[in-house]
C-alpha positions as CSV (number, residue, x, y, z in Angstrom):
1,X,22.2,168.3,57.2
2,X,25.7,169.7,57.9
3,X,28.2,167.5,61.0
4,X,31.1,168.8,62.2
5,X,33.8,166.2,63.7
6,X,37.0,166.0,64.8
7,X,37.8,162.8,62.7
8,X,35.5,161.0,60.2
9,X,36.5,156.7,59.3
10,X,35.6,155.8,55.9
11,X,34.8,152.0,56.7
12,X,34.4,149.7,59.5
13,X,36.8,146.8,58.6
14,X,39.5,145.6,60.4
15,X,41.7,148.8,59.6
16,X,38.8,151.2,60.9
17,X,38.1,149.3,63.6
18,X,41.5,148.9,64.8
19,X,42.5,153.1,64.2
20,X,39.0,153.6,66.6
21,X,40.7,153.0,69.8
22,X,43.2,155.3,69.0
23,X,41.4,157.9,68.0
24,X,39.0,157.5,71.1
25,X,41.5,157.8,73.3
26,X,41.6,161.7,72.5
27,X,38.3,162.4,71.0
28,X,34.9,160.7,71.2
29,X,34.1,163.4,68.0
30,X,34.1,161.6,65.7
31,X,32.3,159.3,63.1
32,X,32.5,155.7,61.3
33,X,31.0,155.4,57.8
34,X,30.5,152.2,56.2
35,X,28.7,151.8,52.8
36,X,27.8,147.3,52.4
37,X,28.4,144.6,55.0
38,X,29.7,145.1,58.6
39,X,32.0,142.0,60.2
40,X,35.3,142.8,58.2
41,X,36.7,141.0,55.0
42,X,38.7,138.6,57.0
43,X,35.8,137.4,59.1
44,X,33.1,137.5,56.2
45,X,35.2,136.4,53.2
46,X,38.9,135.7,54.1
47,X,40.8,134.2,56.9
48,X,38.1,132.9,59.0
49,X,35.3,131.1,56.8
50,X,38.4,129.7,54.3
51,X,40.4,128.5,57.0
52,X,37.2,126.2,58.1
53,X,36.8,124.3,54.6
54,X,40.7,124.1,55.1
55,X,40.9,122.4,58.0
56,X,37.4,120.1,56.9
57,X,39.0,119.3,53.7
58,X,42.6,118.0,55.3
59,X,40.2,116.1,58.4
60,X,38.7,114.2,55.0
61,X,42.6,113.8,53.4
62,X,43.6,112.3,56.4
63,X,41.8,108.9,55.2
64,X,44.4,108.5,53.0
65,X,47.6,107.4,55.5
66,X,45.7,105.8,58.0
67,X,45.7,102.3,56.6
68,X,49.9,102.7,56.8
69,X,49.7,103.6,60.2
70,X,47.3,100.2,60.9
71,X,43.5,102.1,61.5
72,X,41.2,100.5,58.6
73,X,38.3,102.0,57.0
74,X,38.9,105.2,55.9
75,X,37.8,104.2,52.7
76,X,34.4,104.1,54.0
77,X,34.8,107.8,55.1
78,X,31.9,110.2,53.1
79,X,31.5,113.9,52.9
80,X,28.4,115.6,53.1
81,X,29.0,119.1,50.7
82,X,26.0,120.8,52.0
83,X,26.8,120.2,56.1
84,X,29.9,121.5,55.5
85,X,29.1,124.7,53.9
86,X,26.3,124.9,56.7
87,X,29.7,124.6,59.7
88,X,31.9,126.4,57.2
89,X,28.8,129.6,57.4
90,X,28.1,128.8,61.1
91,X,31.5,129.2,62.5
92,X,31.9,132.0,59.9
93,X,28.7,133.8,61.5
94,X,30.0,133.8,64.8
95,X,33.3,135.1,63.4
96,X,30.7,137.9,62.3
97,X,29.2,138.4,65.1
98,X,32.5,139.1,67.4
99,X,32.8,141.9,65.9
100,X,29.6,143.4,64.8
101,X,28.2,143.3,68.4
102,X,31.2,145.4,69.4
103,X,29.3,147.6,67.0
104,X,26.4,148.7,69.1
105,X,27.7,150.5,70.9
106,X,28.7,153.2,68.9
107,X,25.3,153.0,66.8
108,X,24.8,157.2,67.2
109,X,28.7,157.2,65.7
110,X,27.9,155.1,62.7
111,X,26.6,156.0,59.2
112,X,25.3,153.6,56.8
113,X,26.4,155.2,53.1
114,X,29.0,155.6,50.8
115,X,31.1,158.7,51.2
116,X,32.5,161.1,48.7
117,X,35.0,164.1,49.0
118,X,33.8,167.3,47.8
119,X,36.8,168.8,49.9
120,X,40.2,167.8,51.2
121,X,37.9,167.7,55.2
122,X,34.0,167.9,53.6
123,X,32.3,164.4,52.6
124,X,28.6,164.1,50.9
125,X,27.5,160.8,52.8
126,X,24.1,159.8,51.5
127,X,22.2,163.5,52.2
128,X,24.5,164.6,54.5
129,X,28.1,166.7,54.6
130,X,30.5,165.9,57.3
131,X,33.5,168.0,57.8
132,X,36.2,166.7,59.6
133,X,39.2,168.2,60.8
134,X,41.1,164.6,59.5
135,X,39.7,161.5,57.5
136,X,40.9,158.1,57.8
137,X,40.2,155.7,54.5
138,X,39.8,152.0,55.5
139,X,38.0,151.0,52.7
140,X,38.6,147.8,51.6
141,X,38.7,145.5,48.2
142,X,36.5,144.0,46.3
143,X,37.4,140.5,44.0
144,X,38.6,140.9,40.9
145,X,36.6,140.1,37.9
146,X,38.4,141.3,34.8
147,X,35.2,143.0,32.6
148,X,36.0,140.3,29.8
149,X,34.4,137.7,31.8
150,X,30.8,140.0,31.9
151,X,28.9,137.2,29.9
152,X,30.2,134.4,32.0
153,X,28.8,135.8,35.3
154,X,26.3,132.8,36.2
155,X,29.2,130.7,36.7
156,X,31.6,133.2,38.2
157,X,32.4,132.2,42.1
158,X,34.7,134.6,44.2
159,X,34.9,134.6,47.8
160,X,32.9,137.2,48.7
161,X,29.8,134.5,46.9
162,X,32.2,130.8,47.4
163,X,30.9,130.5,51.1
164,X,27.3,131.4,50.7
165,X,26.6,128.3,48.6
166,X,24.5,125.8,49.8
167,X,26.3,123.2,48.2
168,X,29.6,123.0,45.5
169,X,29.7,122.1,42.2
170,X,31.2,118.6,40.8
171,X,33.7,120.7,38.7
172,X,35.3,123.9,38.9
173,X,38.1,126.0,37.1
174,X,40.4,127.7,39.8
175,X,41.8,130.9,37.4
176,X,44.3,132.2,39.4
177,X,46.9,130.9,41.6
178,X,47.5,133.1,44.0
179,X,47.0,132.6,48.3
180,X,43.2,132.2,47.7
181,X,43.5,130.1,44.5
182,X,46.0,127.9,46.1
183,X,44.3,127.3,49.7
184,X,40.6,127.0,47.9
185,X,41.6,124.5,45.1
186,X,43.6,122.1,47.1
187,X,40.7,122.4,49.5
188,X,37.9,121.4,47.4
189,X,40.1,118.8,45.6
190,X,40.4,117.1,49.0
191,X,36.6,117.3,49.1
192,X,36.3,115.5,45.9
193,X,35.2,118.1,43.8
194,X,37.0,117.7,40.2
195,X,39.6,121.1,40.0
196,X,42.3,122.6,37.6
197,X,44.2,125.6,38.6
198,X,45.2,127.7,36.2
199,X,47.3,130.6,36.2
200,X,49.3,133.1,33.6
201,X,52.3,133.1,35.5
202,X,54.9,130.2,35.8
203,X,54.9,130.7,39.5
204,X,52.3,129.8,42.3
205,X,51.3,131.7,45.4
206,X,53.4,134.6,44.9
207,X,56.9,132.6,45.8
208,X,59.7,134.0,44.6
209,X,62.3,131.3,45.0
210,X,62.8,129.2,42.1
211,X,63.5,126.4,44.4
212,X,60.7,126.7,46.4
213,X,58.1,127.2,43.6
214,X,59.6,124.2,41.4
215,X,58.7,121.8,44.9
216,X,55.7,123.9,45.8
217,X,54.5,122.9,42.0
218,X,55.9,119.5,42.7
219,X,53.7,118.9,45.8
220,X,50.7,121.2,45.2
221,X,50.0,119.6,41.6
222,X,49.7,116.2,43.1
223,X,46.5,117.7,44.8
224,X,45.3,119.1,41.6
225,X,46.4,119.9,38.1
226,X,48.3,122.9,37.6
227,X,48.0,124.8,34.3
228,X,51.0,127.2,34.8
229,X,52.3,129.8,32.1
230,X,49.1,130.9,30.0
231,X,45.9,132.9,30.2
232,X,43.1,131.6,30.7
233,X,40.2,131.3,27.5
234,X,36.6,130.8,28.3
235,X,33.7,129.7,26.2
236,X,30.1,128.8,27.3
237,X,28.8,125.3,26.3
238,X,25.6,123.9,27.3
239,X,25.7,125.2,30.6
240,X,28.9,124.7,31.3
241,X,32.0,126.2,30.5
242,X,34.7,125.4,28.5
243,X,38.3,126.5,29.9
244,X,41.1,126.6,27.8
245,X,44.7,127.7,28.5
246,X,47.7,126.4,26.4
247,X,47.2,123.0,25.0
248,X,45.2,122.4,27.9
249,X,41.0,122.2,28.2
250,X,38.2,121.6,30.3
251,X,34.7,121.6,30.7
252,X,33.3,122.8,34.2
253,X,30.6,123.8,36.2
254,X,31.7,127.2,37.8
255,X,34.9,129.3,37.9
256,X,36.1,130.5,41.0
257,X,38.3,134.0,40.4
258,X,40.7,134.2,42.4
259,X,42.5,137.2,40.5
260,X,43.0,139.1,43.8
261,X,41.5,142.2,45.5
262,X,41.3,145.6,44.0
263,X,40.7,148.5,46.7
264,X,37.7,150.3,47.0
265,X,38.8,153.7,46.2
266,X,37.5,154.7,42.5
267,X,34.4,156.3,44.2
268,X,35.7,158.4,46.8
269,X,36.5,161.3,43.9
270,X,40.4,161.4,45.5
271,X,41.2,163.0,41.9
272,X,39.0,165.8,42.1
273,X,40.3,167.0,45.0
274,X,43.8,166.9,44.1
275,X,45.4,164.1,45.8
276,X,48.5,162.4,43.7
277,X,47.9,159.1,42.3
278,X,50.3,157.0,40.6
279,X,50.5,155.0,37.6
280,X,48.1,152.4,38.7
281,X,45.6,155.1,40.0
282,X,46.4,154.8,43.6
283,X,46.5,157.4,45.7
284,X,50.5,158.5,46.6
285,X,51.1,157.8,50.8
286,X,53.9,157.9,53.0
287,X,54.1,153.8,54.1
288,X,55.4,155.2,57.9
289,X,52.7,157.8,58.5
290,X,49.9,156.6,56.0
291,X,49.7,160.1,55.0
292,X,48.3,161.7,51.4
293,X,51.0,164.0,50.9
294,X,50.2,167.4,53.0
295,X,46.3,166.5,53.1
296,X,44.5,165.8,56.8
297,X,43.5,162.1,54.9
298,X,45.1,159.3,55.9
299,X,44.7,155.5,54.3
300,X,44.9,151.6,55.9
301,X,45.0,148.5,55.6
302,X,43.8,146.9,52.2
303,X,42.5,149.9,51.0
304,X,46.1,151.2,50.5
305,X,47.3,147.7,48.5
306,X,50.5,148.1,50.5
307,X,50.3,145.3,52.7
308,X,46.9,143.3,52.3
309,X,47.3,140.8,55.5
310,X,44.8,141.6,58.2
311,X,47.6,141.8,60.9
312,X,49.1,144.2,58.6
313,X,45.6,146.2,58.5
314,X,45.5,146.2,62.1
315,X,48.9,148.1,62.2
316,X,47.8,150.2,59.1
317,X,44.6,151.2,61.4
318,X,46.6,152.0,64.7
319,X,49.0,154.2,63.1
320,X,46.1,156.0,61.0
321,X,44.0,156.6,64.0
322,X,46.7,158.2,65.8
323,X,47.7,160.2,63.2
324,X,44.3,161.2,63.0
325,X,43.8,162.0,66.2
326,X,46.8,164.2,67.0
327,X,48.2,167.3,66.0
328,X,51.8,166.1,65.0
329,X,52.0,163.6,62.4
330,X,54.9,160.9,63.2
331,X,56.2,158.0,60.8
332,X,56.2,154.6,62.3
333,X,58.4,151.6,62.3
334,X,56.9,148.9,60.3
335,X,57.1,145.4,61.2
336,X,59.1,142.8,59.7
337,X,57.2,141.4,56.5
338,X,55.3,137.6,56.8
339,X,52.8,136.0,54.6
340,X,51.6,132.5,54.7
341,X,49.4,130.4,52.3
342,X,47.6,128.0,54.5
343,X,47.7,125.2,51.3
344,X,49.4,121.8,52.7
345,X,52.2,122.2,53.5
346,X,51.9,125.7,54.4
347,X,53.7,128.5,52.1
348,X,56.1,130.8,53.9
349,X,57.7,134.2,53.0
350,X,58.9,136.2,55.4
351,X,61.5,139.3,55.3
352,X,63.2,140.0,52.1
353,X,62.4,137.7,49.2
354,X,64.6,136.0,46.6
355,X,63.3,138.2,44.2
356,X,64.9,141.1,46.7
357,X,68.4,139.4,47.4
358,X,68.9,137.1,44.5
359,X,71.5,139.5,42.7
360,X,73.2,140.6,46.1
361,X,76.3,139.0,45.8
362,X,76.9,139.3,49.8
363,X,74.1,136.7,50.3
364,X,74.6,133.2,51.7
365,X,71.6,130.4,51.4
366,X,71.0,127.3,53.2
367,X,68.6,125.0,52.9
368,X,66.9,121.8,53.8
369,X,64.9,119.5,52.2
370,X,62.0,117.8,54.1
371,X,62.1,114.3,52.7
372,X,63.6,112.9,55.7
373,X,63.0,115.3,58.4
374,X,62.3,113.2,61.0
375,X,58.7,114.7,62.9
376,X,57.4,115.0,59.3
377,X,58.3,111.5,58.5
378,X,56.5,110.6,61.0
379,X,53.4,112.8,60.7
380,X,53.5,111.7,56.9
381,X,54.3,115.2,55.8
382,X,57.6,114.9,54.8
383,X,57.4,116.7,51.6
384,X,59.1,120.5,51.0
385,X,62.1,122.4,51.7
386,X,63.1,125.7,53.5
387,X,65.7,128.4,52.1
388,X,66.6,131.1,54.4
389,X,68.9,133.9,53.0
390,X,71.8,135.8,55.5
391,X,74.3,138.5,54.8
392,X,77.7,137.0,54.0
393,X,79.3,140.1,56.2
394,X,77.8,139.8,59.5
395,X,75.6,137.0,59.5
396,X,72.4,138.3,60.3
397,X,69.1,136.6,59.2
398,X,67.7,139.2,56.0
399,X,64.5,136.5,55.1
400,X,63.2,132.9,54.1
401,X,61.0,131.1,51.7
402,X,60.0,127.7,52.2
403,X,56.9,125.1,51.6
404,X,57.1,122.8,54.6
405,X,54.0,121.6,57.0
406,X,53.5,123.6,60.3
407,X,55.2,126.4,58.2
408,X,52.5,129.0,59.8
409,X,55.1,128.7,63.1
410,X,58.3,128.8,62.0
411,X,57.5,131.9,59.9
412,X,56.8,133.7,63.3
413,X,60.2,132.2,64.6
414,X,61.7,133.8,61.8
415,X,60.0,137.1,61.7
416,X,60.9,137.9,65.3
417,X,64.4,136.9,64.7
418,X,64.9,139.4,61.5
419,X,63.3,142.0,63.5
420,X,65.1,141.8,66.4
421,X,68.6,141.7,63.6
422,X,69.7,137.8,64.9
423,X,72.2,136.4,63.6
424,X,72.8,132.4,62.4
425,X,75.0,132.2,65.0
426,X,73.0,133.4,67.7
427,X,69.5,131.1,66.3
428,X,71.7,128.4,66.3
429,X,72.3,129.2,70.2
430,X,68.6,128.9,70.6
431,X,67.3,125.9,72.1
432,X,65.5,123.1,69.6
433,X,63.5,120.4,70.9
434,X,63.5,116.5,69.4
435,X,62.1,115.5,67.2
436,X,60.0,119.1,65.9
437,X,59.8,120.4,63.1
438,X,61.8,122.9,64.0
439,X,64.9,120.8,63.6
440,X,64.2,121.7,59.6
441,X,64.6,124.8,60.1
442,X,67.8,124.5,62.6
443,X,69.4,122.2,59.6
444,X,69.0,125.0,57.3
445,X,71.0,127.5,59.7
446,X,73.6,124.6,60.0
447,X,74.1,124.8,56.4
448,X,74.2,128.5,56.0
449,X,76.8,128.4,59.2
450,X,79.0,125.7,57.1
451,X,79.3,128.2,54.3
452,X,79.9,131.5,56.4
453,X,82.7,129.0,58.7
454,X,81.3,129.3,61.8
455,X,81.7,126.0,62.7
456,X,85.6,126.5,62.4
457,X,85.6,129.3,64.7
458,X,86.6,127.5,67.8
459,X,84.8,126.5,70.9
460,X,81.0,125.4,70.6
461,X,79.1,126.9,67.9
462,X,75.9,125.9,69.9
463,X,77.0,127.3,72.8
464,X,77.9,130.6,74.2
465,X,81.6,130.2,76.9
466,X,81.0,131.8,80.5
């Protein structure tokens, strides 16, 4: 069998889904193939199921500061392991189900199968060829299991298998510290499940701010023990298994790998047909048009490994599926960078890192450390700090790093203001309510403003003149 389309999407996550109304809106040619499970990584596997043993894990914590605030018997609190996997898969299977029945409609558009290039515009999809006048790749990843850990498979958990179990184990080795690592392990700590983290790097959850990572080490370890600067070793023992990294050792039930996500790519035969790929065997794209050099292919969202956030993916589809879908190819505009680990408190990075600006001499830093910020004090989260990082020259906001509770929303305050090229001057002109948490974050511009001498200036430095 031999189809002909206008453009052909290689999988229907959220970066194919979200390139589909773009490309419907000039051609309803066209075709979504998807080899494995519908629903999206983030509803499935990601965001949405992990976010719901998050928040039932810190409603369980909780127990633990209400005797200072005068409500007794939180000690008498229990948790039930199986009925929360049961909520955590029920809320998750709605998740699923959003965006699967948005699916049904296109049913004589979809193709269950794996596809393979045999051209630069001809796919083999299960018996069929399809030649397209351009292809989108929205792939996806898959966990990474490193091929070392083969014999230890029994007790490997990643996410794609964490939220399908009926209950957890009493002990478990988190290898790899990462977003996932961090939000899972503190997680099932809080539900009382025995867990180490361990990680080869001397950082956790990708900060790059000494600062930062020395409190978020601080804070995080006091959930559970952090084994930082050593590869893990693993070693079966009468049904368990032995975990060894440094001086350090363990015997536990499962591991959870949480070494990230590797896209799905290495069977698409991208080689064969000529495409570029670069020293990690990834296919060579323009970031602004998600373009393989001169072919009609185009790739997005986590497929590409550029920006693996779904929000991201949903941008990486959109520009795709116009590109697609039109004869001109035009670069886009990306948005200012954010990511957020949703451990408590939350982890925050958003525009340039310290590990882009720390050897820019033009750079100013302020900061502010949460100890006594006076909404957290009161909410009992007063643990963290926040660094944000202007240009010495003109003042403008470049980025921020910080590990401070309700982090999630002052990361979108800060995005917005770096993309719209505010300056410290001008945020501090913003309006801040008493007493938010948002006051943290207003300290830290004060300090920054201190150092640049706005505050010597003249007039009101809060306030513009008529």
């Amino acid at each position: 069998m031999d189809r002909h389309v206008d453009v052909a999407i290689i999988g229907a996550g959220s970066a194919g889904l979200y390139a589909l109304p773009q490309i419907r809106r000039q051609t309803d040619n066209f075709v979504l193939i998807n080899g494995g499970h519908y629903g999206t990584t983030c509803a499935r596997v990601g965001c949405m199921p992990s976010k719901v043993l998050i928040q039932a894990a810190e409603d369980y914590h909780h127990r633990h500061t209400l005797s200072a605030k005068g409500i007794y018997g939180g000690n008498k609190l229990r948790v039930d392991i199986p009925a929360i996997m049961r909520h955590v898969r029920q809320l998750r299977d709605g998740f699923v189900g959003r965006v699967t029945s948005n699916m049904e409609r296109l049913k004589e558009k979809c193709i269950d199968g794996y596809a393979t290039f045999l051209e630069p515009n001809i796919l083999q999809v299960n018996d069929e060829k399809i030649t397209a006048k351009k292809i989108v790749i929205a792939t996806g990843t898959s966990p990474i299991v490193p091929a070392a850990w083969s014999d230890f498979q029994d007790y490997i958990l990643t996410t794609d298998s964490l939220f399908e179990q009926e209950t957890l184990p009493a002990s478990i080795a988190v290898l790899g510290l990462g977003v996932i690592g961090l939000e899972m392990g503190q997680a099932l700590g809080r539900l009382g499940i025995q867990v180490v983290g361990v990680d080869i790097l001397d950082s956790i959850g990708g900060i790059k701010d000494p600062e930062i990572n020395q409190v978020a080490i601080e804070t995080i370890g006091a959930d559970f023990p952090l084994w930082l600067g050593h590869a893990a070793e693993l070693e079966e023992q009468e049904g368990q298994v032995l975990v060894k990294a440094g001086d350090n050792s363990i015997l536990v039930d499962k591991i959870l790998a949480s070494l990230g996500r590797k896209p799905n790519i290495t069977g698409l035969g991208l080689d064969k047909i000529g495409v570029a790929l670069d020293s990690r065997g990834m296919p060579v794209f323009n970031p602004n048009t998600l373009q393989l050099g001169d072919f009609p292919i185009f790739i997005a969202g986590d497929a590409n490994a550029d920006r693996p956030i779904l929000h991201e993916a949903g941008d990486d589809g959109r520009i795709a599926g116009y590109n697609a879908s039109h004869d001109d190819v035009i670069g886009f505009k990306r948005k200012t960078p954010m990511g957020i680990t949703f451990c408590d408190p939350n982890i925050v990075r958003v525009g340039q890192s310290w590990g882009e600006l720390q050897d820019n001499e033009n750079i100013v830093v302020g900061s502010m450390d949460f100890k006594m910020q006076g909404r957290a004090v009161i909410m009992g989260k007063n643990k963290g700090m926040i660094r944000v990082y202007a240009d010495k020259e003109d003042g403008r906001l470049l980025g921020a790093e910080m590990i401070v509770t309700r982090g999630e929303h002052i990361a979108h305050l800060l995005a917005w203001a770096i993309q719209k090229q505010m300056t410290i001057h001008e945020l501090l002109q913003m309006p801040y309510y008493h007493p938010v948490i948002e006051e943290g974050l207003q300290s830290a511009l004060y300090d920054v403003a201190s150092q640049l001498g706005l505050s010597k200036q003249g007039g009101i430095l809060e306030l513009q003149p008529l």
